[in-house]
N, C-alpha and C positions, 0 to 999 in steps of 0.2 A: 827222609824219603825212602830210604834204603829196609828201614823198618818195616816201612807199610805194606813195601815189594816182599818182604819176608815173611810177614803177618798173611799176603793172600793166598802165598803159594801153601803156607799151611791152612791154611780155610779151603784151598782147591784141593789139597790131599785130604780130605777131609770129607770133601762133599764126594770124592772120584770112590772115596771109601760106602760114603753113603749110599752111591749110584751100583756098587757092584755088587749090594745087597737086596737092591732091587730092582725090578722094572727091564728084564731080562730080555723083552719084546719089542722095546727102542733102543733107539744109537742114539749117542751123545754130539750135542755139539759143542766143540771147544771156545773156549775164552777167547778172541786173538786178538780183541783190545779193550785195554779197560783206560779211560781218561784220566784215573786216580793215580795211572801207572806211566802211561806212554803221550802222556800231554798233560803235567802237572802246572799247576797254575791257571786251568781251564776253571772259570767261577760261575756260578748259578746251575749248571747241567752236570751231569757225568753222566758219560758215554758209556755204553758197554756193548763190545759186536762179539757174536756168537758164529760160528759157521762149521759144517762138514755137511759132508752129504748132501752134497747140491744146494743145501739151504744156507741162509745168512740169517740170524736174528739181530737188530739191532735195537738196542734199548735207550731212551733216555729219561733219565730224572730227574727232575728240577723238586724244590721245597713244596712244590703244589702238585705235580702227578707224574705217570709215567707213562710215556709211551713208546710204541711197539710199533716195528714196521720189518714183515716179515719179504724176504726177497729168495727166488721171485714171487711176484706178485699173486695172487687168487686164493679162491674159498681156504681158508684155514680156520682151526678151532685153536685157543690156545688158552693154558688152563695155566696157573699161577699155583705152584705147590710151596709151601716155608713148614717152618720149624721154628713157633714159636721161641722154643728154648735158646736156641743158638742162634737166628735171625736169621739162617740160610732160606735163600730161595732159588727156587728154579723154576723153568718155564716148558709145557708141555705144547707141541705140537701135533697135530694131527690133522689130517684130510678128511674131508667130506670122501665115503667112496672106498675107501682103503687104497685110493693111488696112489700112494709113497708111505712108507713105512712110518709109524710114529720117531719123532726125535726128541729129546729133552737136555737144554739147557746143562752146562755143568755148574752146580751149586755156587753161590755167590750171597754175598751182602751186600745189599743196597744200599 
């Protein structure tokens, strides 16, 4: 298990690398829980919550989809960016309106 904790935190310097080459016009939201990490032995689902900037993203994936539940609540666009190559993904946010700045996900594998 020690591996795996090892393995994300380089896939998360990685992506934070990714993120500071681009996308200059959003803030990040950080990792603050991943179920692979901080509730291992959770079967069928992994969790993953996202939060700064007044936002929370909360993710979950099961072998059949994933869903998304942004808090708080209302109009949001959110757009799914990956990289083929490596499997990272990340998740854009944005408001209808320009009321809150864009935010983006920090880079992960699902």
């Amino acid at each position: 298990m020690e591996r795996a904790g090892e393995q994300i935190a380089v896939l998360r310097s990685i992506g934070y690398a990714a993120f500071g080459r681009h996308d200059r016009d959003v803030d990040i939201l950080d990792l603050v829980f991943d179920s692979l990490v901080d509730a291992p032995g959770t079967e069928g689902v992994r969790r993953l919550r996202f939060a700064g900037q007044g936002v929370t993203l909360t993710v979950d994936r099961t072998a059949c989809d994933v869903e998304l539940r942004v808090s708080p609540a209302g109009p949001v666009v959110v757009e799914a960016c990956g990289d083929e190559a490596t499997g990272l993904v990340s998740f854009v946010l944005s408001w209808p309106g320009g009321l809150q700045r864009p935010v983006r996900t920090a880079w992960i594998i699902l």
